[in-house]
C-alpha positions as CSV (number, residue, x, y, z in Angstrom):
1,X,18.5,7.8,15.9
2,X,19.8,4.4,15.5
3,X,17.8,2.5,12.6
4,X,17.1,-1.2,13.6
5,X,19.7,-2.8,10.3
6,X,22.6,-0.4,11.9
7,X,22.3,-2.8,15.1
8,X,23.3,-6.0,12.6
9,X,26.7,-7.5,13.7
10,X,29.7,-8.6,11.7
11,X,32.0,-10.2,14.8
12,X,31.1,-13.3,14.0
13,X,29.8,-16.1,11.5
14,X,25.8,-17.7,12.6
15,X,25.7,-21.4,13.4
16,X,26.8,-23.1,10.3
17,X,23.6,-26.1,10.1
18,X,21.6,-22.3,9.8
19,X,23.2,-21.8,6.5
20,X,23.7,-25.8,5.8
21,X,27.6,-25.9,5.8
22,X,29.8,-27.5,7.7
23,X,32.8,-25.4,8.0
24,X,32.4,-22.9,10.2
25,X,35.5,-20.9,8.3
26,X,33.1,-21.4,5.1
27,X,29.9,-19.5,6.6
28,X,29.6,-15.7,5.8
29,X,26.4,-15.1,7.3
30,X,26.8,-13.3,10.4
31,X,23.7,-11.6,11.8
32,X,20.0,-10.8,10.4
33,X,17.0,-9.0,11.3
34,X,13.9,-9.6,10.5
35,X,11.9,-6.3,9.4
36,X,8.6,-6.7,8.8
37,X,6.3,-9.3,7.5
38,X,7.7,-10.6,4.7
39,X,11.2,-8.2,4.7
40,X,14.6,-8.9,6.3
41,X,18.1,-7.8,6.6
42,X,20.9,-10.2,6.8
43,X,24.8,-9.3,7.1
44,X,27.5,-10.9,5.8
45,X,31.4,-10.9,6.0
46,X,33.4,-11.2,2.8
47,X,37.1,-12.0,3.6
48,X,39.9,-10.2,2.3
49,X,41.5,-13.4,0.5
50,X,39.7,-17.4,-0.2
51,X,41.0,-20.3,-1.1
52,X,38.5,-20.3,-3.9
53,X,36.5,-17.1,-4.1
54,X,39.7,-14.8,-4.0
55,X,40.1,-11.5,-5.8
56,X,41.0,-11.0,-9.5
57,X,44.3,-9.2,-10.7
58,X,42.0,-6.0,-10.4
59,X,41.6,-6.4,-6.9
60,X,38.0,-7.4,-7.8
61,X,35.7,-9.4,-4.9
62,X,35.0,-12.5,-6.7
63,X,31.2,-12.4,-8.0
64,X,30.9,-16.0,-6.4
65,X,31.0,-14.5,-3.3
66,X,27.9,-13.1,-4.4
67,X,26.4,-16.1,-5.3
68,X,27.1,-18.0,-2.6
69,X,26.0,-15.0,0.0
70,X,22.7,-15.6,-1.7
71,X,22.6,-19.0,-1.2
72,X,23.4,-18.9,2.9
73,X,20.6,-16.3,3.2
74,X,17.8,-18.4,1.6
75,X,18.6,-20.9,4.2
76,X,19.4,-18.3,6.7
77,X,16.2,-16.3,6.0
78,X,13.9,-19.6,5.4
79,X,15.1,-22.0,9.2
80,X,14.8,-18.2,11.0
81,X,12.3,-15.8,10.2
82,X,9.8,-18.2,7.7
83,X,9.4,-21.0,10.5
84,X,11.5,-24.1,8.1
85,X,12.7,-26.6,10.3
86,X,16.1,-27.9,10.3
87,X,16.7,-30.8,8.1
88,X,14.1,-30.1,5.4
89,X,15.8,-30.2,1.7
90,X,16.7,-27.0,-0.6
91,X,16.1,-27.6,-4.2
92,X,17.4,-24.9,-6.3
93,X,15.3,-23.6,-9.2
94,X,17.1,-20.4,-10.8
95,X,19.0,-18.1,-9.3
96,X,20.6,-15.0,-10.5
97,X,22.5,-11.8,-9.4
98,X,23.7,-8.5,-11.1
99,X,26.7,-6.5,-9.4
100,X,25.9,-2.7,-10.7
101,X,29.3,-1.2,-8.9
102,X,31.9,-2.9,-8.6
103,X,34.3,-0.6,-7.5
104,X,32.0,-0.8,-4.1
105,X,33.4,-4.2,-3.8
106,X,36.9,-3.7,-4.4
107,X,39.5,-5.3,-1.3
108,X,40.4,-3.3,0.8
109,X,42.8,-3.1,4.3
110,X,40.1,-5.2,6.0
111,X,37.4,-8.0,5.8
112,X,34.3,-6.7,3.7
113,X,31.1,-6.1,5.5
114,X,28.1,-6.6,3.1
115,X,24.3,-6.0,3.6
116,X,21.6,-8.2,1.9
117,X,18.2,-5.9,2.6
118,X,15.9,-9.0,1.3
119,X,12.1,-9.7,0.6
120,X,10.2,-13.2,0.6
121,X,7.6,-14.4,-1.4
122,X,6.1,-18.0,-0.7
123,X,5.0,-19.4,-3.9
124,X,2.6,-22.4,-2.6
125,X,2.2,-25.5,-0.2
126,X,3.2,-24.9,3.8
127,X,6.6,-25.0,4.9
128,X,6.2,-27.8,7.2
129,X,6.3,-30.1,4.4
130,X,6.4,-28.8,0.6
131,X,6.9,-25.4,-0.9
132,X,8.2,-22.9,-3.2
133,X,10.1,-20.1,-1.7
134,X,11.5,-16.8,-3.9
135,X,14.1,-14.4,-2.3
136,X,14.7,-10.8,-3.8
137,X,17.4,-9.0,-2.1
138,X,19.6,-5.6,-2.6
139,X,23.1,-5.5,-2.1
140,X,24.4,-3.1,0.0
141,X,27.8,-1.8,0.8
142,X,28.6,1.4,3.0
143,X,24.7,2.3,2.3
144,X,25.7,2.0,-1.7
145,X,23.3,-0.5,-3.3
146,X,25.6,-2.4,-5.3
147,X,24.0,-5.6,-6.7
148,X,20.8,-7.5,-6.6
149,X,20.0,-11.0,-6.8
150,X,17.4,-13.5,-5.9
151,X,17.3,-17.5,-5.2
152,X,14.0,-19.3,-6.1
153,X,13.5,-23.4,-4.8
154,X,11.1,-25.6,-4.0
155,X,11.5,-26.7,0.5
156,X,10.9,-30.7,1.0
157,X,11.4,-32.1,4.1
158,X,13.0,-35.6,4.2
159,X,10.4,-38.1,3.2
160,X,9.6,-36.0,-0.1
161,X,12.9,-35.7,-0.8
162,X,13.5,-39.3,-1.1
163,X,10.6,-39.5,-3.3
164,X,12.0,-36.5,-5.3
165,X,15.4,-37.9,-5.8
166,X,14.4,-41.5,-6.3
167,X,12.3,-40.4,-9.4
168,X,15.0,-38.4,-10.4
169,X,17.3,-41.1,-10.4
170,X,15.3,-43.7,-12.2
171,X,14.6,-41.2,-14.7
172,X,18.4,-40.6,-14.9
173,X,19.1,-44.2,-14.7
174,X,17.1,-45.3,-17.7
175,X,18.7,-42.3,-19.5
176,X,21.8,-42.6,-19.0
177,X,22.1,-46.7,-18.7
178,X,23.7,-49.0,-16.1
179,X,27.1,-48.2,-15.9
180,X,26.4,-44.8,-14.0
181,X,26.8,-44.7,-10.3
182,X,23.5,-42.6,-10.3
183,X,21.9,-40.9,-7.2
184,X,25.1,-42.5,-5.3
185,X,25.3,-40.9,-1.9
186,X,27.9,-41.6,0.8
187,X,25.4,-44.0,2.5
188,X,25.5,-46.4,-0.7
189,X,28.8,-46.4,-0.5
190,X,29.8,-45.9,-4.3
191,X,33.0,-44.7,-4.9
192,X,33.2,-42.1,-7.8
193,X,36.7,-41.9,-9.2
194,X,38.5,-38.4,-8.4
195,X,40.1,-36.7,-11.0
196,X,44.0,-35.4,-10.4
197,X,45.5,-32.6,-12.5
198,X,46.2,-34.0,-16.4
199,X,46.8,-32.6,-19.3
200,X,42.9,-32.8,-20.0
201,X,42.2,-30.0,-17.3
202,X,42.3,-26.6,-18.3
203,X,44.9,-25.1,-16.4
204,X,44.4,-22.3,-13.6
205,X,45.5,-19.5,-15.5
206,X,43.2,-19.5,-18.5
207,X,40.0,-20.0,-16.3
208,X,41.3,-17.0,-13.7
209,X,41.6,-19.8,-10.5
210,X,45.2,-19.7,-8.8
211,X,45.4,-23.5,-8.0
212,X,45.1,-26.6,-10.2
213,X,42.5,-28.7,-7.6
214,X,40.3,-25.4,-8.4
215,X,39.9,-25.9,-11.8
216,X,36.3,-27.9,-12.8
217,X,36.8,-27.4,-16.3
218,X,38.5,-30.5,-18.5
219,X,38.9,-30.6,-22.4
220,X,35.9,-32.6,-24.1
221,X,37.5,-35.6,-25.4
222,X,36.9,-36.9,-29.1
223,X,34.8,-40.6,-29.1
224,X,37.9,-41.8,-31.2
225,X,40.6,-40.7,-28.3
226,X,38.4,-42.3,-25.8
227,X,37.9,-45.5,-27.8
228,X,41.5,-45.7,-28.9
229,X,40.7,-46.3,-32.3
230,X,41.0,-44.9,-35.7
231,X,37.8,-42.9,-36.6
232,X,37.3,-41.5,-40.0
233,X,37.8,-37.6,-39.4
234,X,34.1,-37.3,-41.1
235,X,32.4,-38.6,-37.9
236,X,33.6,-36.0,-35.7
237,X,33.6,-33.2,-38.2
238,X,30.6,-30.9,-36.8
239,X,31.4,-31.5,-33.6
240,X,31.8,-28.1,-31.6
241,X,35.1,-27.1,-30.6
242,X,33.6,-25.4,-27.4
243,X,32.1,-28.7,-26.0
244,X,33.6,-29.0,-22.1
245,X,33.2,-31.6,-19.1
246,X,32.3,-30.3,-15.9
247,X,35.3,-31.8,-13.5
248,X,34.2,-33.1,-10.4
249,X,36.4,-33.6,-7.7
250,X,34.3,-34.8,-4.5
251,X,37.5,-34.1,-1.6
252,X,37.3,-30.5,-2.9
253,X,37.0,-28.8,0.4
254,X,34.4,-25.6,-0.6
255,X,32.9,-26.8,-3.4
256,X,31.8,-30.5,-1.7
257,X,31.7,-28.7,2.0
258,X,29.8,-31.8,2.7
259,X,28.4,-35.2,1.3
260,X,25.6,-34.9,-0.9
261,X,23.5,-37.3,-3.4
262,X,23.9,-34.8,-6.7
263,X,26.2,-32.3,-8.2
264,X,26.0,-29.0,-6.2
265,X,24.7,-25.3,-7.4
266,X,27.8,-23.6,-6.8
267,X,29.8,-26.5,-8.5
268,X,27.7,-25.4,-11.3
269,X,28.1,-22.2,-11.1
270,X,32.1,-22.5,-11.0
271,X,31.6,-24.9,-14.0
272,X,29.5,-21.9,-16.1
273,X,31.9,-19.2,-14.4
274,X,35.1,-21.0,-15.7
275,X,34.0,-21.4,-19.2
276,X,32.7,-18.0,-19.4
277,X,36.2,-16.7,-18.3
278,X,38.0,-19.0,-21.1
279,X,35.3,-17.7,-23.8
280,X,35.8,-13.8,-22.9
281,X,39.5,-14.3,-22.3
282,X,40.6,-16.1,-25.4
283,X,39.9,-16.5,-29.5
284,X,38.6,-19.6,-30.9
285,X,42.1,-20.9,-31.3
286,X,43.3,-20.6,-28.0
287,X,45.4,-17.5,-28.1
288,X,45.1,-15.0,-25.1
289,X,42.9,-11.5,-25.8
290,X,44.4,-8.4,-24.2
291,X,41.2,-7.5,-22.7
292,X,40.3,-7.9,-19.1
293,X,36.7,-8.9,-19.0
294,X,35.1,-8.8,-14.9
295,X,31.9,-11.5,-14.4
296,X,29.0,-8.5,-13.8
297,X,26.0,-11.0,-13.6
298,X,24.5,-14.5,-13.9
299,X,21.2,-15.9,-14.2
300,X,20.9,-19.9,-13.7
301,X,17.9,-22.2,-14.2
302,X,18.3,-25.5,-13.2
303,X,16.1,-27.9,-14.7
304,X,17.6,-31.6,-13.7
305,X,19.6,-32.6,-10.6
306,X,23.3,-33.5,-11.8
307,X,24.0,-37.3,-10.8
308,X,27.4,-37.8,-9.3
309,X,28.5,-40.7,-11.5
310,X,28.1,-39.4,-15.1
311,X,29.7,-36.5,-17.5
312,X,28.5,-33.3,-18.0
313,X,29.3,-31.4,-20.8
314,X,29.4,-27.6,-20.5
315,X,29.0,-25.7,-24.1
316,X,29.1,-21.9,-24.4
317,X,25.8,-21.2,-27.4
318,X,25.4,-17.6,-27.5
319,X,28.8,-15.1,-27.5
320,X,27.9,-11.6,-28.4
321,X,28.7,-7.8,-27.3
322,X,26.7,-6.1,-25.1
323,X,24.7,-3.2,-27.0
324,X,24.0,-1.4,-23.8
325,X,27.1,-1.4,-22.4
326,X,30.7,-0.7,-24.8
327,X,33.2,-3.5,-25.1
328,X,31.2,-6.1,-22.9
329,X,29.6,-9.3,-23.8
330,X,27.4,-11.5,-23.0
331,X,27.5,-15.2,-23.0
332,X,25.3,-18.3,-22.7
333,X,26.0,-21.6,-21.3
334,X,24.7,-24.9,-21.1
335,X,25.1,-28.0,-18.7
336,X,23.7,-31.3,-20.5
337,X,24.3,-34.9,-19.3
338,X,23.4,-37.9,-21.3
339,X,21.3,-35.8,-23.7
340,X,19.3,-34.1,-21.0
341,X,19.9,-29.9,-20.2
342,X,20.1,-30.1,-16.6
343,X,21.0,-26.1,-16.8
344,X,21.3,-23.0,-18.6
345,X,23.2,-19.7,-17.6
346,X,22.8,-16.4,-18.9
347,X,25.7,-14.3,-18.4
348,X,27.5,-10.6,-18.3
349,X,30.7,-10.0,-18.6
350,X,32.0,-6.3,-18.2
351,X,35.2,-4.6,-20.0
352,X,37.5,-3.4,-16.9
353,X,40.3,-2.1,-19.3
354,X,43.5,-4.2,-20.6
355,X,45.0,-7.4,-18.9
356,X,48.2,-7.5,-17.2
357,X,51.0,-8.6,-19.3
358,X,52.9,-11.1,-17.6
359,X,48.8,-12.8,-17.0
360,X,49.0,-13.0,-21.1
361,X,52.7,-14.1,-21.6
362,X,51.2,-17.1,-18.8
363,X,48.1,-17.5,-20.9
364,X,50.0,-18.5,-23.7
365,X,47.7,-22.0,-25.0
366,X,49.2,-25.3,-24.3
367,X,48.8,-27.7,-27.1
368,X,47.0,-30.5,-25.0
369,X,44.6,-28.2,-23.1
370,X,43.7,-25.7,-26.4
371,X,40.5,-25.1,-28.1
């Protein structure tokens, strides 16, 4: 007998304003099911290749794909099965996921097809107007459970978002003074400078992207370089070497899939992943480790939206091994802009063996992009 998830389809994406993008070749969601009262099934199509989220020299599906899988769904699962209209407002609060097999999700001769078996869990208010929402979900792969991973926010519709973001933008405003472009949608018309490939930006290779306009990580620059002046060297001294900016580039066609008021999760979430790779990848010096290191899992809690027209530093606090699990490590990383923690990421990075060579002789550090 047939079960009722074997009837899910994969042949072809859902309507795209379902899962809030608007690139229909940017939309993985293809089918769900809802199974019971609070339970659902949703499949998904991972491609075999991305402009972004492509596969590592390991032949690795890229954990992002993960990530952002989870994020379609909560929209996917929330406008279809949990009665959320169209046009109310996602705020992210944490979200996390844990891949347990990765061979599962290794490329193969075709397009991946992925099932998220889900639960849902409304955490106050009604969803015609304000609420919190949780999603818990399995991820399954040729009946394997592979991974798990859940996506927590708070549902506005459009009236309480306004309120929400105006608040949050005087707050940022005071904080971070007058010459930030803050809240500064599309509508407003403020144009925020976009960055082109420099010297500052880290370059492809040593945060494991295979383009330049990929890379969102740029080198923190001293107050003195900035300034163009002569500091004395004992008012930078104490200043961490593994202070980053978060680059943000708003014609980037995934990451800013559409115009939006504040700095999206997933730009984020490249920001943390990139850093994390550098960390893992290299000594403190900039030289290139011979380990290959795979991200394994990520848990992000957002505390502050990230205003369009202001740095953000990224700084990796916490770099240890993983006593549970031989060779791998585990890594912490912040997001602050003008002195406020707008998020923090725990992540795991598992040992998949040695790197490829040539990848080291490339990784070799460049003297205006080291540590």
């Amino acid at each position: 007998m047939v079960s009722a998830k074997e009837t899910l389809r994969f042949l072809q994406p859902v309507t795209r304003e379902l899962v809030h993008r608007s690139s229909v070749s940017e939309v993985f969601v293809t089918d769900g099911l809802r199974t019971g009262d609070s339970t659902f099934a949703i499949a998904a199509q991972w491609p075999r290749d991305h402009a972004l989220y492509h596969p590592d020299e390991n032949r690795l599906n890229d954990p992002l794909l993960f990530a952002e899988t989870l994020r379609q769904a909560h929209f996917y699962a929330a406008h279809t099965f949990f009665d959320v209209p169209l046009g109310h407002h996602f705020v992210g609060q944490d979200i996390s996921f844990e891949i347990t097999d990765h061979a599962a999700l290794r490329v193969g001769g075709a397009p991946l097809p992925v099932l998220l078996d889900g639960t849902w869990e409304w955490q106050g208010g009604t969803p015609a107007r304000r609420a919190g929402a949780r999603m818990n979900v399995s991820l399954v792969v040729d009946g394997r459970v592979c991974g798990r991973g859940h996506a927590r926010g708070l549902i506005v519709d459009d009236r309480r978002y306004g309120l929400l973001r105006k608040r949050a933008a005087e707050a940022a405003g005071a904080r971070l003074g007058a010459g930030a472009a803050v809240g500064a949608g599309v509508a407003e018309g403020v144009a925020v400078p976009v960055p082109v490939a420099d010297v500052e930006v880290v370059p492809p290779h040593r945060v494991g992207r295979q383009r330049w306009r990929d890379c969102v990580l740029e080198r923190d620059v001293p107050e003195r370089e900035v300034q163009g002046r002569d500091v004395p060297e004992r008012e930078v001294q104490g200043r961490p070497d593994h202070v980053w900016r978060l680059r943000i580039d708003r014609d980037h066609a995934v990451l800013f899939d559409h115009p939006t008021d504040h700095i999206p999760l997933m730009v984020m979430l490249e920001g943390f992943r990139q850093l994390g790779h550098l960390t893992v990848h290299e000594t403190a010096q900039g030289a290139p480790l011979d380990g290959a290191f795979v991200l394994a899992g990520l848990a992000l809690d957002c505390a502050a939206f990230g205003e369009l027209g202001a740095p953000v530093h990224l700084t990796a606090v916490d770099n240890t091994p993983d006593t549970v699990r031989d060779g791998s490590r585990r890594l912490r990383v912040e997001a602050h802009q003008g002195g406020t923690r707008l998020a923090v990421a725990d992540t795991a990075w598992r040992s998949v063996g040695r790197r490829d060579p040539r990848r080291l002789a490339a990784s070799q550090p460049l003297s205006a992009a080291s540590h």
